[in-house]
C-alpha positions as CSV (number, residue, x, y, z in Angstrom):
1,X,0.0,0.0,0.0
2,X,3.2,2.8,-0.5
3,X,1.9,5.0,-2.6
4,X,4.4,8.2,-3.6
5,X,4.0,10.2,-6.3
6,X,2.8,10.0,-9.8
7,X,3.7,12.9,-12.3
8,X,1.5,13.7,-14.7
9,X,2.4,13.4,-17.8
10,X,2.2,16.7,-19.4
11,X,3.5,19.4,-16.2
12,X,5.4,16.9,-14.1
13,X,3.4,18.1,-11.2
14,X,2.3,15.2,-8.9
15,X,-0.8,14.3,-9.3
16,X,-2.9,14.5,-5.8
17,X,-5.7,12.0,-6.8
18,X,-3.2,9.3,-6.7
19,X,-2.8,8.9,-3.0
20,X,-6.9,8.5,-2.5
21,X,-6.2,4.5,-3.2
22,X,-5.6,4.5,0.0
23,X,-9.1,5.4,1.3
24,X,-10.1,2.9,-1.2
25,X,-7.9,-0.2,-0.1
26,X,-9.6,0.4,3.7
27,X,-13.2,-0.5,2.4
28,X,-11.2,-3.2,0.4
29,X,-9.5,-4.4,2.7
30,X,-12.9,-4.3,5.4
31,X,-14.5,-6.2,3.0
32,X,-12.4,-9.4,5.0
33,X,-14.0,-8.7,8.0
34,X,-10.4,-8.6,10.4
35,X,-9.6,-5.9,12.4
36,X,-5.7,-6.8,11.8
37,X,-5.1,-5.4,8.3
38,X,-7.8,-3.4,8.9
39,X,-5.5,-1.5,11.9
40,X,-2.6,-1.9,9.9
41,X,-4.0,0.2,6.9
42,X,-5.6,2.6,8.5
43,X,-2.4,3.4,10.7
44,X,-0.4,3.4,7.1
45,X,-2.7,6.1,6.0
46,X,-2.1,8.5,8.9
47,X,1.7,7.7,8.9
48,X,1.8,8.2,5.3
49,X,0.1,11.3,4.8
50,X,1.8,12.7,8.1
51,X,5.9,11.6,7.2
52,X,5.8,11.7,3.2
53,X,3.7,15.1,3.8
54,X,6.4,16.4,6.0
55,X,9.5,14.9,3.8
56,X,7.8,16.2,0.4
57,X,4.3,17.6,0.9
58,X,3.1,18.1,-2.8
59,X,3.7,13.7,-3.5
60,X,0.7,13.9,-0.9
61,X,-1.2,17.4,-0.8
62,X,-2.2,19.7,-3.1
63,X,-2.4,22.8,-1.4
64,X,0.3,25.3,0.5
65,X,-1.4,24.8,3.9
66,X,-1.0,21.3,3.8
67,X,2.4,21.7,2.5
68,X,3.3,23.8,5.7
69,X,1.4,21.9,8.3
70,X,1.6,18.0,6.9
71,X,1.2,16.7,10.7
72,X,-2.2,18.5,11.0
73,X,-3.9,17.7,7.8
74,X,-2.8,14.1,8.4
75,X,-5.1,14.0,11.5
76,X,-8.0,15.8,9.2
77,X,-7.6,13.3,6.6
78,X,-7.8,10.4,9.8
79,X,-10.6,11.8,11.0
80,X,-12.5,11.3,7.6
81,X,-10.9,7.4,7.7
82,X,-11.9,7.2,11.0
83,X,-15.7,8.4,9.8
84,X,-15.3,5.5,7.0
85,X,-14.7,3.1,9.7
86,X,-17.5,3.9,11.4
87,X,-19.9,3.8,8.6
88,X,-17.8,0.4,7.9
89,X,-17.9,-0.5,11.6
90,X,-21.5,-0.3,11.2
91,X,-21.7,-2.6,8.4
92,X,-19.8,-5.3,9.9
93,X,-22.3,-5.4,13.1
94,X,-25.2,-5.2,10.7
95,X,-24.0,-7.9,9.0
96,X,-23.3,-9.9,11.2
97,X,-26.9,-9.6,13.2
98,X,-28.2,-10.6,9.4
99,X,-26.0,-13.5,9.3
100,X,-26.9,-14.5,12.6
101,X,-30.8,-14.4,12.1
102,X,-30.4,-15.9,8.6
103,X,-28.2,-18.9,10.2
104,X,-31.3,-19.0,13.3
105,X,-33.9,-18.8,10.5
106,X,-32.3,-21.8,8.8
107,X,-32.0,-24.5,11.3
108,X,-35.5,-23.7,11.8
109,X,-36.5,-24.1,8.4
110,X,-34.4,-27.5,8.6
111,X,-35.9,-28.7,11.6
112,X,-39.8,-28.3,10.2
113,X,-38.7,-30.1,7.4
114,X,-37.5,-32.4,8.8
115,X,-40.2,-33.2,11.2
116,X,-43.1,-32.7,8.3
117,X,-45.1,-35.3,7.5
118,X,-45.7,-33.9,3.8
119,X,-43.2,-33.8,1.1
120,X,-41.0,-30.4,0.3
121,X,-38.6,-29.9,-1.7
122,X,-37.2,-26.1,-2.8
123,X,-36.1,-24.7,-6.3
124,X,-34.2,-21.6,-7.3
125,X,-35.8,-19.8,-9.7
126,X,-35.2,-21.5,-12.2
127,X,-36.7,-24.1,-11.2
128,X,-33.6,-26.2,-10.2
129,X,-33.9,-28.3,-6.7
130,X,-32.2,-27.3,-3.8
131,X,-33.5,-29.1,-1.2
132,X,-35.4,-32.0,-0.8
133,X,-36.3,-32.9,2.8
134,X,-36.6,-36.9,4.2
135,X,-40.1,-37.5,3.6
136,X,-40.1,-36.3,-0.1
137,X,-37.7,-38.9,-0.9
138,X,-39.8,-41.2,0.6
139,X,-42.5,-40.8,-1.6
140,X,-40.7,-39.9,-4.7
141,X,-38.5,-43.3,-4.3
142,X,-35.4,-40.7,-4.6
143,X,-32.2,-39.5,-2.6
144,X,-31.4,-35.8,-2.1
145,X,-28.7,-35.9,-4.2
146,X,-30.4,-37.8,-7.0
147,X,-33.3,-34.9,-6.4
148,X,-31.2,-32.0,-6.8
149,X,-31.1,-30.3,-10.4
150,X,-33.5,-31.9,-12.7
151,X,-33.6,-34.7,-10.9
152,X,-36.5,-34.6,-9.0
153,X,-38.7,-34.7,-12.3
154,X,-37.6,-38.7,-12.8
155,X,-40.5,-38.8,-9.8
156,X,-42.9,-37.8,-11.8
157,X,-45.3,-40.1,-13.4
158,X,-44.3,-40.8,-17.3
159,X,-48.3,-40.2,-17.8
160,X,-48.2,-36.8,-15.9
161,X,-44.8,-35.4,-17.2
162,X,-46.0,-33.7,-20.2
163,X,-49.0,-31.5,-17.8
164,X,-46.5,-31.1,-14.8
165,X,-43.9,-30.1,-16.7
166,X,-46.0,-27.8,-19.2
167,X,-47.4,-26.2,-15.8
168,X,-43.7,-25.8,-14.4
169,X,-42.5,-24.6,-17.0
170,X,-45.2,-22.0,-17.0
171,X,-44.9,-20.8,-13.5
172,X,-40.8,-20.4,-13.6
173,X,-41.5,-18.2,-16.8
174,X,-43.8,-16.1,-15.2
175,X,-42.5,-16.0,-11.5
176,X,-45.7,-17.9,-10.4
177,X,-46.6,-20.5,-7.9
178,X,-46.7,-23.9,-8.6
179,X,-49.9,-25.8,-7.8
180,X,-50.4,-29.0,-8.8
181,X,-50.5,-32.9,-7.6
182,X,-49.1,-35.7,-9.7
């Protein structure tokens, strides 16, 4: 993440937008969820902007203020890192609450499946199996893995597949239900 300066091509003036990569590489590197290289890059910054500001000011800032007090607008351009982390902070706990309520939500999806006494099974959209649970394979005469895809239409009477699959077919091209017995 050493970023130093980048002339432009035409004045051979440094070119300020350059060092905003590292702003960028935080939410990059948040993305991983671990406060270590989190911490790490976020002191880099600071440290960056404050030493190469002080050693040669215009590889960093743009501006004669900057230039003359590189220690001080390091801490201004902290504090805005320090308001992405927040916002970033945020989305980590967020994320984490939806994670935990999804992983909640589905071991108690799996359970009532599993204890059902009718057959379910799930599709994606397009109409590809997911999930099967034990008592549809009973009464289709199929495993979950032998359900999953396609599959789960070999459990469909040869004298209903043309209807069934007419009707399916129907439904996943229209984002409809699926109502039917075969």
């Amino acid at each position: 993440p050493f970023l130093h300066v980048r002339a432009s091509y035409k004045t051979e003036v440094p070119c300020i937008e350059a060092h905003f990569h590292f702003f960028v590489m935080i939410a990059v590197i948040a993305l991983f969820q671990d406060w270590m290289p989190f911490l790490v890059n976020l002191t880099l910054v600071v440290v960056h902007h404050g030493f190469t500001g002080w050693v040669f000011p215009p590889s960093v800032y743009n501006h004669s203020s900057a230039w003359a007090h590189p220690w001080h607008w390091a801490l201004i351009h902290g504090a805005f890192v320090l308001a992405v982390c927040a916002a970033i902070l945020m989305y980590w706990r967020l994320n984490e609450s939806a994670n935990a309520q999804l992983r909640k939500n589905e071991t108690l999806f799996r359970s009532v499946c599993a204890m059902s006494p009718v057959g379910i099974f799930v599709t994606d959209v397009q109409g590809h199996c997911l999930y099967t649970n034990q008592r549809w394979q009973e009464i289709a005469g199929l495993s979950l893995e032998d359900s999953l895809g396609a599959g789960w239409g070999r459990a469909v009477h040869p004298d209903d597949h043309a209807a069934v699959f007419d009707q399916w077919n129907h439904c996943i091209s229209h984002a409809q239900a699926y109502d039917g017995e075969f």
